[in-house]
RONUBA-849735 format. One record per residue (C-alpha): x, y, z. Coordinates in steps of 0.001 Angstrom, whole numbers, padded with zeros to 6 digits, always signed. Each point is the difference from the previous one (the first is absolute). Example, Ala and Ser with C-alpha at 12.3 -4.5 7.8 and 13.67 -1.06 7.14 Angstrom:
2
+012300-004500+007800 +001370+003440-000660 
//
This chain:
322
-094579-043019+048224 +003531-001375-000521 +002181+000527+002904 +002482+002804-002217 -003404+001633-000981 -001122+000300+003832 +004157+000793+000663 -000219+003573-002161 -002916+000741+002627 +002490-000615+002880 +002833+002695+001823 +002191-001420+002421 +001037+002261+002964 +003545-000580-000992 -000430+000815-003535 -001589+003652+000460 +001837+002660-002175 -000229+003449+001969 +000101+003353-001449 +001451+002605+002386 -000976+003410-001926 -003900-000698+000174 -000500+002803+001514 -000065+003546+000753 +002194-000303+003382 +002369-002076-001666 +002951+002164+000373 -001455+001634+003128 +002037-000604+003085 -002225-002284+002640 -001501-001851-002882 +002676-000578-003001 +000661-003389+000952 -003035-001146-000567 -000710-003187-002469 -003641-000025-001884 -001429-003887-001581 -002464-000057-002623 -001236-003267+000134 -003437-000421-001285 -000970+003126-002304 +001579+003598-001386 -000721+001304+004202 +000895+003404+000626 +003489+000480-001352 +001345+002970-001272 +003066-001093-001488 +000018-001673-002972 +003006-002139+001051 -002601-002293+003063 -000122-003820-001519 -003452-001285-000279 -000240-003577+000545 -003428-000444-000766 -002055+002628-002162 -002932-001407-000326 -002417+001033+003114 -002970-001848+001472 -001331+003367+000809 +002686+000848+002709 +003783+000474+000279 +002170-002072+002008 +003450+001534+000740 +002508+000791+003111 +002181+001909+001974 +003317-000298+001452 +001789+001847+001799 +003594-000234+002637 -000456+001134+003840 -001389+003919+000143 -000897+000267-003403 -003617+001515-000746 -002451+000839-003049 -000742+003213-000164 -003828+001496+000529 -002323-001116-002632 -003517-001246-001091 -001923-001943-001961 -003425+000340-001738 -000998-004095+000274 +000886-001736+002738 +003859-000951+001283 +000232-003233+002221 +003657-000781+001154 +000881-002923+002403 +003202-000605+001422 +002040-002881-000986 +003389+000701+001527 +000936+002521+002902 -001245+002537+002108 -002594+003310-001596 -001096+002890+000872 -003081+001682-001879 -000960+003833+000304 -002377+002168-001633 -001386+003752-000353 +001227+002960-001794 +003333-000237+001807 +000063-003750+000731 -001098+001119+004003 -003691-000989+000138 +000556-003568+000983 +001776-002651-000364 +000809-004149+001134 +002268-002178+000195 -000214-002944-001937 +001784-003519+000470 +000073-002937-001781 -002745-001241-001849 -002127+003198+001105 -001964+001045-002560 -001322+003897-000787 -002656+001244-002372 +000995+003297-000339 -003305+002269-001208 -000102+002260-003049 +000494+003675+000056 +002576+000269+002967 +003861+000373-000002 +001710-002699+000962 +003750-001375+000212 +001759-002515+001895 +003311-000972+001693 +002072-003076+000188 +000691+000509+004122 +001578-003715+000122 +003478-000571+000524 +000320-002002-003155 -000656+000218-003882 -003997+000502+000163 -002960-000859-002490 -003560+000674-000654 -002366-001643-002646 -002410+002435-001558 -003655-000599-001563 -001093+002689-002324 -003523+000725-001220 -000919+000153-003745 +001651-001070-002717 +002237+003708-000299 +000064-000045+003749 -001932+003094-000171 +002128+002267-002726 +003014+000120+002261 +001406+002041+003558 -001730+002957+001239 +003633+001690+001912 -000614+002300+002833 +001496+003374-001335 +003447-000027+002666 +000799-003083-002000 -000130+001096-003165 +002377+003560+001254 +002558-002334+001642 +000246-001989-003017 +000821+002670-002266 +002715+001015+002373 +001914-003221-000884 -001171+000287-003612 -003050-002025-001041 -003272+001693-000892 -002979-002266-001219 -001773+001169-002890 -003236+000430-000528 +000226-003415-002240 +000820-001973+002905 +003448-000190-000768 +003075+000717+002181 +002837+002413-001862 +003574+000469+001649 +001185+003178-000252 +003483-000573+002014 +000489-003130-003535 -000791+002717-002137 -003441-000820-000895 -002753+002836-000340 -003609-000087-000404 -001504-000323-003729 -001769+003162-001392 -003118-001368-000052 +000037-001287+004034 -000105+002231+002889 +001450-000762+003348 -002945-001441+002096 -001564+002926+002084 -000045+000099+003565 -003366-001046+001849 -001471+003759+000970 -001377+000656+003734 -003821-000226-001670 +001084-003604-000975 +001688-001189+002780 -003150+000814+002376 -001257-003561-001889 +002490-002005+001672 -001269-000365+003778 +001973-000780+003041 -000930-003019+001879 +001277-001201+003406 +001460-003077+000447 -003425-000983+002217 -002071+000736-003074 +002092-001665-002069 +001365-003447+001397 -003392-001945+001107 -001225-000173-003463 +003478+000110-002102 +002739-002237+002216 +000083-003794+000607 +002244-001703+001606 +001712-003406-001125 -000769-001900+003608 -004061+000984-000584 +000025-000979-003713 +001868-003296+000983 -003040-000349+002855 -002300+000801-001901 +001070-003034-003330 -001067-003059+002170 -001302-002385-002703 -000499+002924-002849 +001678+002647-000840 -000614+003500+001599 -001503+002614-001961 +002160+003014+001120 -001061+002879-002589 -003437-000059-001914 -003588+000910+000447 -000757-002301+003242 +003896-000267+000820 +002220+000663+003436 +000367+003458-002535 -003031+000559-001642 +000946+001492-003307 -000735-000017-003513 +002802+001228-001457 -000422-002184-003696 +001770-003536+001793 -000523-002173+002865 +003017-000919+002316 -000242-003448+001737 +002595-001735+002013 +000567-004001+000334 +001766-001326+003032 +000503-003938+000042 -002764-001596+000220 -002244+003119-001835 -000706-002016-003176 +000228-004094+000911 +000224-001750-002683 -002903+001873-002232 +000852+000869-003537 -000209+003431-000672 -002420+001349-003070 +000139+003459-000466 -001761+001625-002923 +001868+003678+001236 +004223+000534-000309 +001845-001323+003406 +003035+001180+000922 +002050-001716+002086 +002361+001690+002291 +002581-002353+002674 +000211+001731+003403 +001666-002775+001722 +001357-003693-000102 -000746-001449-003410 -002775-001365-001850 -000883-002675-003118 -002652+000706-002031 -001033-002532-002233 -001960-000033-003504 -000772-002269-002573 +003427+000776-001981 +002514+000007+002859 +000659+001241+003409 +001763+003166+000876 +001345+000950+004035 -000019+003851+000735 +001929+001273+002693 -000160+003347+002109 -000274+002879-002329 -000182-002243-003086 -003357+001314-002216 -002213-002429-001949 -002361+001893-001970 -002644-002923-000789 -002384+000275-003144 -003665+000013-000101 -001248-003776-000117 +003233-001866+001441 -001347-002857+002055 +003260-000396+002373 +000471-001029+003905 +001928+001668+002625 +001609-001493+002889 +003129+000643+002546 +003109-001592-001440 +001378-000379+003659 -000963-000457+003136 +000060+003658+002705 -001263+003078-001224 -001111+000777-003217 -002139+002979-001250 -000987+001729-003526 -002481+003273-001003 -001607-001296-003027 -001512+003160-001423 -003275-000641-002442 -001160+003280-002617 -003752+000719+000586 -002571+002346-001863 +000081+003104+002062 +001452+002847-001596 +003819+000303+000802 -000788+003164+001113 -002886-000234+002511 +002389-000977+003183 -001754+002407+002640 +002657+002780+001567 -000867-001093+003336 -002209-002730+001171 
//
């Protein structure tokens, strides 16, 4: 693979396009300055203005989230899994029918695999411009955002209603639903009994690591932090590892599967046959099936990645609670 072959495969933290009308909340106050990255598949958008910078999946979506000081994503869920770790800044994450089941505070290179059916949202509670890299199962990410029904009222109060198609529609820009779509209906109380309420102590063991554990845990391979014998055992349709210096020596890397690499900190080279490229912290290499290449630290101090692998479990089996 020639090195502007492997390039088109490559997104650069500093080149990310962000769409801030992805979502529902997008005019609500609390959560209208929020900025939504596609990077690696269509994700979960629902405006047809989010750049994609990669649409072809590897059986997961790779996208992100930032967001200024205060700022939050509204209640929401998923039906395949939803895996965010933070890159920059300080999060909180809560859950439950009105976001006050549980919640944690994540720093850092904390990671959280957040299970299906539950609401969930999150907060930038840092004091500076935050973001969070997601992971998506399947290759739709699961048909899209299931919204808790106060979400979908306080929207409509600053004009946006989401169609049954998926689609946002701004009534305050003069735009109105087409005849043939109607506006999508509120979850009733029969429906929401499906969504349970965990605590945070139910939740965390099996759903939160930390960066300090994951970096104790990469000695001279990398951590496996979510899959079916990981620090998270999950099988949400991927495998998350994550490479420290050190994690790989000097091995070449064969993988018959789709890697994706994603730069947490310092920077890295990763050599092939047909070049070298160096990613950086929040820079996303999404590496095809068969690419013999090598990985190592590009600089001396700290330097971490989550290199994130697609399996064959169904996208959809991540458990609810583990």
């Amino acid at each position: 693979m020639t090195p502007d072959e492997l390039k088109q495969r490559l997104v650069r933290y500093g080149d990310l396009v962000p769409c801030r009308t992805a979502f529902i909340d997008a005019h609500t106050p609390g959560s209208d300055q929020k900025e939504n990255f596609t990077i690696i598949g269509a994700g979960v958008s629902e405006s047809t203005n989010q750049h994609v910078h990669i649409r072809d999946t590897p059986g997961f979506n790779i996208g992100a989230a930032g967001q200024p000081p205060k700022c939050r994503n509204s209640l929401h869920s998923h039906r395949t899994a939803e895996v965010f770790f933070v890159l920059k800044g300080r999060w909180r994450f809560f859950w439950g029918r009105y976001g006050s089941a549980g919640e944690v505070v994540l720093e850092e290179g904390d990671i959280i695999n957040i299970p299906t059916g539950i609401f969930r949202g999150f907060e930038n509670i840092g004091t500076d411009y935050g973001m969070i890299m997601a992971i998506l199962g399947g290759d739709d990410a699961g048909g899209g955002v299931i919204w808790a029904p106060q979400v979908i009222e306080d929207a409509k109060e600053h004009g946006l209603v989401l169609g049954e198609n998926g689609l946002l529609y701004n009534t305050k820009e003069g735009d109105s639903l087409p005849a043939d779509v109607s506006a999508m209906p509120l979850l009733t109380v029969d429906e929401l009994k499906a969504f349970p309420e965990f605590s945070a102590k139910e939740m965390i063991p099996n759903h939160v690591a930390r960066y300090l554990d994951m970096v104790a845990l990469s000695g001279k391979e990398p951590a496996k932090v979510i899959g079916a014998h990981a620090m998270l055992p999950d099988r949400p349709g991927f495998e998350v590892d994550f490479l420290t210096t050190g994690s790989l020596g000097d091995e070449t890397q064969h993988s018959h599967r789709h890697n994706v690499l994603m730069g947490m900190r310092g920077h890295w080279h990763m050599d092939w046959e047909g070049g070298k490229f160096t990613l950086g912290p929040g820079d996303t290499m999404a590496v095809p099936p068969g690419l013999a290449y090598k990985l190592s630290p590009a600089m001396s101090g700290e330097c971490s990645l989550f290199r994130v692998n697609n399996t064959d479990d169904p996208a959809g089996a991540t458990a609810r609670l583990l």
